[in-house]
N, C-alpha and C positions, 0 to 999 in steps of 0.2 A: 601365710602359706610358706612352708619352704623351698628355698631353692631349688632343691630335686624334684620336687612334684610342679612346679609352675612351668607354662610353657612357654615358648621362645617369646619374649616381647611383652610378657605379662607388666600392666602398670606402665609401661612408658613409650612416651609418643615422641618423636623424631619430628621437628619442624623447620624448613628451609625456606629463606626466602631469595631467590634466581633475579637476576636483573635481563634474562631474556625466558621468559615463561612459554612461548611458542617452542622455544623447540626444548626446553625441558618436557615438556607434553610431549610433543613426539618421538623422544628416549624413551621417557617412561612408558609409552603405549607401546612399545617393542620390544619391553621389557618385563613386562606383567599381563598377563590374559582379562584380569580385569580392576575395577580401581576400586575401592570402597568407596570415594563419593569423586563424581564427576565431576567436571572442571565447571564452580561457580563463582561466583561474587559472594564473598563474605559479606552477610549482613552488616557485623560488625565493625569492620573494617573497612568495609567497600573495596576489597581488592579481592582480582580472580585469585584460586587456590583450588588443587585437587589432594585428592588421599587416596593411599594404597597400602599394601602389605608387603613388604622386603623379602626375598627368598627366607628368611631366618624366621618371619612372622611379624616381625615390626612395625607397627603403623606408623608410617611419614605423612608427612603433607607437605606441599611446594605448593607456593607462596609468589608471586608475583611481589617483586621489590618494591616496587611504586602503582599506584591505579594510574587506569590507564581511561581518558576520554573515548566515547565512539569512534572509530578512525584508528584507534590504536593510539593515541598520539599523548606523551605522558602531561597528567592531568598538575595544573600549577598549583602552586599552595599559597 
């Protein structure tokens, strides 16, 4: 597809991982009306993570730096 006809964000995803994911979540929720996918536990991973779409169109995801145990309290390795 050409550049002139694709729309904003076409093909590529933006992925961040935050060492405080609480209040990256709470930026983000007051920043965007809604999120493409809710703040969960990556299967794969085992870490929280949510996704949205950037004024421009862009799909990001933020990423929780590290998993975290019940409690919050970060999980040891």
């Amino acid at each position: 597809m050409s550049p002139d006809y694709a729309t904003p964000g076409n093909g590529l995803l933006l992925f961040f991982r935050v060492d405080d994911f609480d209040i990256a979540l709470k930026r983000a929720r007051a920043l965007v009306t809604r999120f493409e996918e809710e703040p969960h536990v990556n299967a794969n991973t085992e870490i929280m993570e949510f996704s949205l779409r950037d004024p421009d169109g862009y799909y990001v995801t933020i990423s929780a730096l590290s998993s975290l145990e019940p409690g919050g309290h970060e999980a040891s390795a």
